[in-house]
N, C-alpha and C positions, 0 to 999 in steps of 0.2 A: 551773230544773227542766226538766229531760226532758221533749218531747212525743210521746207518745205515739199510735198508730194509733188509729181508734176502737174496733177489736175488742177491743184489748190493751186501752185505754183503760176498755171497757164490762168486763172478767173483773175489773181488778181492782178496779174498784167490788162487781162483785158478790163477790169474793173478802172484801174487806177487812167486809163488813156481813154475810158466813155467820160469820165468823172473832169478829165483836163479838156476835153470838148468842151462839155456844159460848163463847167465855168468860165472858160474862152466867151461862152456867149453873152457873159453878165458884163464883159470887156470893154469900157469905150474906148472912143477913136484915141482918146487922151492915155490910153493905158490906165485906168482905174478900173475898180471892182463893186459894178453895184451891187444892190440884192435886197430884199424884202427881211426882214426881221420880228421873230418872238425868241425873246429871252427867258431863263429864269424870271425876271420880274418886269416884263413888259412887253409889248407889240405894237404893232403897225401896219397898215397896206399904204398909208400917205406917204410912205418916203421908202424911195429906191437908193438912197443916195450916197456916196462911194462911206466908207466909214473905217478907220484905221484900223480896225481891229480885223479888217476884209482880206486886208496884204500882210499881215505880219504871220500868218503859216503859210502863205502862197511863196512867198520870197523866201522863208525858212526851206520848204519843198524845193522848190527850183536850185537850191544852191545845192541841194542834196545830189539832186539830178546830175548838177554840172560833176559835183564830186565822184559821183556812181559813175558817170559815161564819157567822161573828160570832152564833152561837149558843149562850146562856147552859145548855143543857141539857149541852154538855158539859163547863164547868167546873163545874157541880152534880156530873158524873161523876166528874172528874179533883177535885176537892172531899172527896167522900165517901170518894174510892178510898184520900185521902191522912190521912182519922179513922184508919186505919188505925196510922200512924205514933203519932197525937198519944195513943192509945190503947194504944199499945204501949210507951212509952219509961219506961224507969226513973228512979228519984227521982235515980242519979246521972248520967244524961242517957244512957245506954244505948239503944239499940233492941233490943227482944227479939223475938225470933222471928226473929234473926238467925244461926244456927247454921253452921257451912259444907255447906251440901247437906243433912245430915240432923241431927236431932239423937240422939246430946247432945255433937256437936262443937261448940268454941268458934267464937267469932264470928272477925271479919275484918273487916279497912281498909274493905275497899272493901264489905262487907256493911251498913257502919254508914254510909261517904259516899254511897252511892247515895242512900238517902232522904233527904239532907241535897240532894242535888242537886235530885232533885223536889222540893221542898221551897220551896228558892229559887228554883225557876222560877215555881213558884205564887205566891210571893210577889211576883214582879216583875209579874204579872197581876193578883193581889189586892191589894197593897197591905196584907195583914192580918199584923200585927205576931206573930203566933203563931206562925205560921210560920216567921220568923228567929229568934223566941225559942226556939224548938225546935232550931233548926242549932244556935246558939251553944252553947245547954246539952249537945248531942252532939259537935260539935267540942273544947268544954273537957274532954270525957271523951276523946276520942280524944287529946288531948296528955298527958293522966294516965298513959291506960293505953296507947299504939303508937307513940306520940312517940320516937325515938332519937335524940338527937343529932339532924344536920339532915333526918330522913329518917322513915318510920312502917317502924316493927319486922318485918321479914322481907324486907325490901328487895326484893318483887314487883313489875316494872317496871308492870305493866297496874294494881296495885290503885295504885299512887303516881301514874299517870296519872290515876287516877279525884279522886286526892287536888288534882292542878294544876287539875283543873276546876272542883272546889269551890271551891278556893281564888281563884281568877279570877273567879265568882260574885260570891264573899263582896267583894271587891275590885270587883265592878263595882256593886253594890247601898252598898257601906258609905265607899268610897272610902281606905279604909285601908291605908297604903303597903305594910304588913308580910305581906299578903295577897297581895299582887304579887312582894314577894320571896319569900316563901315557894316561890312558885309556881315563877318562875323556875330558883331555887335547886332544885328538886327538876328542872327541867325541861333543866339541865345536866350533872345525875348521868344521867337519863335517856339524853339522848345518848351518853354512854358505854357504853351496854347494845346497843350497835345492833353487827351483825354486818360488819365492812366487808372482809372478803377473800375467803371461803367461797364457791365458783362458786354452790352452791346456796342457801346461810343468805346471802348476801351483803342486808341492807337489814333483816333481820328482829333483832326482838328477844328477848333472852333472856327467859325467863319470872322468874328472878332471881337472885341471889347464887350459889345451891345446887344449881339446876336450867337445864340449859344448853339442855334444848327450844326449839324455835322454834315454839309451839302457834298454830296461825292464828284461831282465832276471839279468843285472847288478845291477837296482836298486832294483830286488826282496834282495841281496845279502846284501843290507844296514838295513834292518828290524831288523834282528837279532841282531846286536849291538843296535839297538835302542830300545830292546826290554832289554836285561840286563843292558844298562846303566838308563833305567827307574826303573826297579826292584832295582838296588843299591841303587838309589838317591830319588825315589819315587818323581822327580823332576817331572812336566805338560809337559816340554820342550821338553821332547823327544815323552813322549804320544802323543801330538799336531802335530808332525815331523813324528811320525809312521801312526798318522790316515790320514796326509793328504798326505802320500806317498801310505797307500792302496788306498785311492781315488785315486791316479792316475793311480796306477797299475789295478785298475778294470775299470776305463774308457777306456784302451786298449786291456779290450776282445774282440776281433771279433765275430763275428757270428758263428764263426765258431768253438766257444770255445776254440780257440786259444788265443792265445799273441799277438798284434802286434810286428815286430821289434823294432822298435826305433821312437823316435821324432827326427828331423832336421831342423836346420833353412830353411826358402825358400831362395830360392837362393844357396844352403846349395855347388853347385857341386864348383861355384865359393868360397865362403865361408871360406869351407874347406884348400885346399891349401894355403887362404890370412891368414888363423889363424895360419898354420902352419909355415909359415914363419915367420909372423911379434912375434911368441915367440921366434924364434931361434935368431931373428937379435935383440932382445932385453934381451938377456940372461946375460947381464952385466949392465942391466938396470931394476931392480925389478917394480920400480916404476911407468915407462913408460907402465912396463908388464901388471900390475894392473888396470892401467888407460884406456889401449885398451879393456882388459878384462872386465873392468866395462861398457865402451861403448858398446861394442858387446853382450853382455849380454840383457843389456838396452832397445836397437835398433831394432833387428829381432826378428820375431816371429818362432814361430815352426810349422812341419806341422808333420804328422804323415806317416811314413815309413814304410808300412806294410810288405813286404819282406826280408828276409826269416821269414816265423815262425815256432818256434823250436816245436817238437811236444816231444822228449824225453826229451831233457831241461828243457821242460816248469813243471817238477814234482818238480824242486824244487821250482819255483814263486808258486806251486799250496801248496808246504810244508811253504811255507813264511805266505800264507795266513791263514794255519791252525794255523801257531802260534801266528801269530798276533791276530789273534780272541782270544786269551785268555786276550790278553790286549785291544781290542778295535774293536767295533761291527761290524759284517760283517754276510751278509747274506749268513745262512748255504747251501741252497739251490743252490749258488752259486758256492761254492764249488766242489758241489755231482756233479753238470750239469759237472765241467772244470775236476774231477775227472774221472766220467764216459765216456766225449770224448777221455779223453789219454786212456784207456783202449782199445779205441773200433781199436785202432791203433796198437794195441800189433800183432807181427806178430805169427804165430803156432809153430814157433821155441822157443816164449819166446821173443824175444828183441822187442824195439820202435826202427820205425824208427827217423833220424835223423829230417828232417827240410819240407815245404812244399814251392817252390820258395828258392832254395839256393842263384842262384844267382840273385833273382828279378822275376824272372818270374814262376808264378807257373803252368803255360799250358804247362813248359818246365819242364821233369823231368831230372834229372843226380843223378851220382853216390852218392855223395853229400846228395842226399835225401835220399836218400832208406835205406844208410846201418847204421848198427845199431849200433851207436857211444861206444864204454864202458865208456868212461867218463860221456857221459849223462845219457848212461843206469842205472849205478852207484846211479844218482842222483834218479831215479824211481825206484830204490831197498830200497831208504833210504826210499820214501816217502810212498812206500808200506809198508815195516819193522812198521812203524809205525800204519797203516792203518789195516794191517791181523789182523784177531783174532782166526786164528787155524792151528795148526802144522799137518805137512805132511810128513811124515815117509818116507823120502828118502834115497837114499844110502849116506851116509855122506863121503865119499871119495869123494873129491873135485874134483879128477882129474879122472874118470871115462871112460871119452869120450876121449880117447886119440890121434884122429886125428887132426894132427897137421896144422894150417896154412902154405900154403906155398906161400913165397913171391912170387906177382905178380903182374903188375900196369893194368893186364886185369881184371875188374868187372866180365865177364862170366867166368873166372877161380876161383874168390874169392866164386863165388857161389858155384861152383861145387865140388872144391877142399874142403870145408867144409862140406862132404857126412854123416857128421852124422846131420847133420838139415834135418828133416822130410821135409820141403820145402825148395827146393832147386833152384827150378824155377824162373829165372827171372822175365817169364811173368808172375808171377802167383803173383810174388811179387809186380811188376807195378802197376798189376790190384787193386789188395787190395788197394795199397796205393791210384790208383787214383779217387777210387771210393769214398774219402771225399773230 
C-alpha cells in the first residue's frame, strides 16, 4: 500500500469517519441501508428503499476495518449490515430487493452475486456456516434461472466478471475443482471481449454481446477477476489483459481528475438503435448474430463520451487501480492526484456527490448531480476502509441520528427534511459543487 504524506494521510482519515457518520444516518433501526438512486441508466426520488447493491461494499469495508484494527466492533457492523441479505432471500434462494436501479425492474447476475460475494468473505472471517448456506441456496437459483450454456444469460462482460469471483471464492473456501473451471471458462470467453486494434477502445472491454460501449466504471469492474484468475494460473494472459485494460482506463482521466463516461462509436446515435435491433431479429440465428457483430466491431471507431462523470462512483475505478498496482506498474502519483480530487468533493455532511453533467451537460446542474447516491457512496467507504490508518472513537450505535427520511419527489424538501445534516442549504450545496 501507498504511503502517504501526513496531511493527505490526516484528510483521509477525517474524510473516511465524516463519510461513516453519514452513512450511519441512511441506517434503519433493522440495520439496512436506504438512500435515494441515479444510475448509469436510471433514477428515482420515489423510493428510499434498502437495495442489495447498498451493503455489499459496506460489509466488504467493515471487514476491512476489523482486518486493519483487530476490532470486533466492526465485524458486529459488517455482521449486522449482512442480516440484511439473510432476511431478504426467498424460499427459492432469490435476493429481493434486488431490482436493476429501480423498481419494478428485474433482477441481475451481478445484483444476486454481489451479496453472495460479501457473504463469502464473511464467511472466511466467521467461520459461520449460514453464510455459505445462503450462497449455495442463491448460486443454485442463479443456475435455474441465468445459467446459459457455459455462461449467465445476457452475456455482460462486467456482471460475468463479478460471476469468476464468486466462483474463485466458492473454489477457494470448498475446494471444489468445478468452481475453478467454471471460473476459468468463463474467464476465457472474457478475454475475447477485450478491444485489441481501436487507437482509442484499444485494452477496454465491451459492455456485452449487444452493446459495444466501452463504459469505464464497468470496465473498472473487469480487473478484479483478472487479477485472481492471474494469481491461480500465474498464466501472462490475463496480466497482459489487466495491463492493457489500465492503460485504457488511465488514458480516460480528464483534467479534471475525473473519469470520462464512456467510448462510442461515431455515428454511435444512429448505431445504437441499428445494433439493437438487428440482435433481436436475429435471435434464432447465432451465426448471422456473430457475423454482424464481427462486422461492426471491425468497421467503426470510437470517440470518447465524456458525460456524465461519476465523482462518487469513481472510488471504486480509483480502488481497481490500487489493486491492480500490485500486479502491474502504475504510476503512484497518479493515484494520490484521482484520490485527493474525490476528497476535495466530500460534502460537510460526509457524503460525495453523485455525477458532474448527468445528463450530458455539465453547465446544467440537476437533482441527479448533487445528491449523495448510498450505492456509490458505499463504493468510497470501501475505498477509504482501505486507505485510513486511524480509528475514531465514535458512538458505535449505528442508528443515532434518528430522523427519518420522508418521502418526497421535491429536492428542496429532501434537503430540508433531513435536518440533522449540518448543511442543509441548497445553494450552499450548488455552490460547492460548482466551483470544480
Amino acid at each position: 500500500m501507498q504511503n502517504y504524506s501526513l496531511e493527505d494521510q490526516e484528510n483521509i482519515n477525517e474524510a473516511f469517519w465524516k463519510l461513516e457518520k453519514y452513512l450511519s444516518s441512511w441506517r434503519t433501526k433493522e440495520g439496512y441501508f436506504n438512500g435515494i438512486i441515479a444510475t448509469f441508466w436510471d433514477w428515482s426520488l420515489d423510493t428510499i428503499a434498502p437495495h442489495t447493491m447498498n451493503h455489499y461494499p459496506i460489509i466488504l469495508g467493515y471487514i476491512e476495518l476489523f482486518k486493519k484494527f483487530n476490532d470486533n466492533t466492526y465485524l458486529v457492523k459488517a455482521e449486522s449490515s449482512a442480516k440484511f441479505y439473510l432476511t431478504h432471500q426467498d424460499k427459492n434462494g432469490q435476493f429481493l430487493n434486488a431490482w436493476a436501479d429501480i423498481p419494478p425492474k428485474h433482477t441481475g447476475p451481478i445484483l444476486q452475486i454481489c451479496p453472495d460475494i460479501a457473504l463469502l468473505e464473511l464467511y472466511k472471517v466467521t467461520g459461520k456456516k449460514l453464510y455459505l448456506d445462503t450462497v449455495n441456496k442463491n448460486v443454485e437459483w442463479l443456475f435455474k434461472n441465468w445459467w446459459k450454456g457455459n455462461g449467465f444469460y445476457g452475456s455482460v462482460v462486467n456482471q460475468t466478471c463479478k460471476g469468476i469471483e464468486m466462483f474463485l471464492l466458492l473454489y477457494e473456501i470448498t475446494r471444489q475443482e468445478k468452481y475453478a473451471k467454471m471460473a476459468l471458462n468463463l474467464g476465457e470467453w472474457v478475454l475475447t471481449q477485450q478491444v485489441q486494434k481501436d487507437k482509442l477502445g484499444k485494452g477496454g472491454f465491451y459492455q456485452s454481446i449487444h452493446d459495444d460501449r466501452l463504459i469505464i466504471v464497468y470496465n473498472a469492474k473487469v480487473a478484479p477477476a483478472l487479477i485472481k484468475l492471474y494469481q491461480l494460473t500465474v498464466d501472462e494472459k490475463y496480466k497482459n489483459a489487466l495491463e492493457n485494460l489500465i492503460k485504457f482506463i488511465l488514458r480516460n482521466i480528464n483534467p479534471k481528475n475525473l473519469f470520462y463516461s464512456h467510448l462510442e462509436y461515431n455515428f454511435n446515435i444512429f448505431l445504437t438503435p441499428i445494433t439493437k435491433f438487428s440482435y433481436k431479429i436475429t435471435k434464432f440465428n447465432p451465426l448471422l448474430r456473430n457475423k454482424i457483430r464481427y462486422l461492426r466491431r471491425l468497421i467503426f471507431n470510437y470517440r470518447i463520451k465524456e458525460y456524465p462523470m461519476w465523482i462518487a462512483r469513481s472510488a471504486d475505478t480509483i480502488n481497481t487501480l490500487i489493486e491492480s498496482s500490485k500486479i502491474v506498474n502504475i504510476d503512484n502519483d497518479i493515484i494520490t492526484k484521482l484520490i485527493k480530487n474525490l476528497l476535495s468533493y466530500q460534502y460537510e455532511n460526509g457524503g460525495f456527490p453523485n455525477t458532474i453533467g448527468y445528463f450530458g451537460n455539465p453547465n446544467k446542474t440537476v437533482w441527479q448531480d448533487i445528491i449523495c447516491s448510498i450505492r456509490w457512496n458505499a463504493y468510497c467507504f470501501l475505498l477509504l476502509s482501505k486507505l485510513v490508518s486511524k480509528e475514531e472513537k465514535i458512538d458505535n450505535e449505528l442508528n443515532t441520528i434518528k430522523k427519518e427520511y420522508q418521502e418526497n419527489n421535491s429536492l428542496n424538501t429532501f434537503i430540508e427534511t433531513k435536518d440533522y445534516i449540518e448543511w442543509r442549504d441548497k445553494e450552499k450545496i450548488i455552490k460547492h459543487f460548482n466551483k470544480h
